[in-house]
Each structure stands twice: as structure tokens, then as C-alpha cells.
C-alpha positions, 0 to 999 in steps of 0.5 A: 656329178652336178649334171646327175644331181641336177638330173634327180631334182628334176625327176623328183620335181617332175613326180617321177620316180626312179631307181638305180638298176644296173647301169640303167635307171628303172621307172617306178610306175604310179598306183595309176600308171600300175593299174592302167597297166594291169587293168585293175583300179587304184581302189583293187591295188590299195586292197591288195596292198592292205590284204596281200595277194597282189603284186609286190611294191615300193612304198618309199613312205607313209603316202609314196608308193609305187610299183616296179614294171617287173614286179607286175609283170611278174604278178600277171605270169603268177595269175596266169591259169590254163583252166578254171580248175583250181 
């Protein structure tokens, strides 16, 4: 039980963020990290968080947001299109 308290101070000292997912942990991305990942910039994830429309996130407090890697792979596959049309 120490080691796993020492383990979440070091993350959290780090700047990496986590969460319990099964008997695994599931990194929580950056604005940054997110938007390398999608190809979009901080600025577009900061409109779609204010206007909705883009992809689901964690904001843990007032200034602490993150993105889960499923939750962008998830809005990716939501904007895939076979055409133009519609």
C-alpha cells in the first residue's frame, strides 16, 4: 500500500495523470498530447470543449483537463464519413 502511494505522488509530481481502468491504469492525455493525436490544435480542443461537438474529456478541476485515448479514438471512428454528402 506505501509502494502504490508513493507510486501516485510520483505521477502526480511527474505531471502525469492516471486512472484506475480495471486492473490496469489508463493514461489521461494533455490538451497537447490529445491534439498531436488528432491533428488538431490546443485552440480547436478548447472551442470544442466550450461549444460542444468534440471529443468527450476530464476536467478534474477549473484549469486540469484531460482526454481519455479511448474517448479520441472514439470521436475519430464518430467523424469518419464515406462521402461528402451529408
Amino acid at each position: 500500500m506505501e509502494t502504490d502511494m508513493a507510486e501516485k505522488n510520483a505521477a502526480a509530481q511527474s505531471g502525469i495523470a492516471t486512472i484506475a481502468a480495471g486492473p490496469e491504469t489508463a493514461r489521461l492525455l494533455t490538451p497537447r498530447e490529445a491534439a498531436e493525436r488528432l491533428g488538431a490544435t490546443v485552440e480547436a480542443l478548447e472551442r470544442w470543449r466550450g461549444r460542444g461537438g468534440g471529443p468527450a474529456f476530464v476536467k478534474l478541476s477549473a484549469k486540469f483537463v484531460r482526454y481519455r485515448l479511448e474517448d479520441l479514438d472514439a470521436f475519430v471512428q464518430a467523424c469518419r464519413r464515406e462521402s461528402t454528402a451529408g
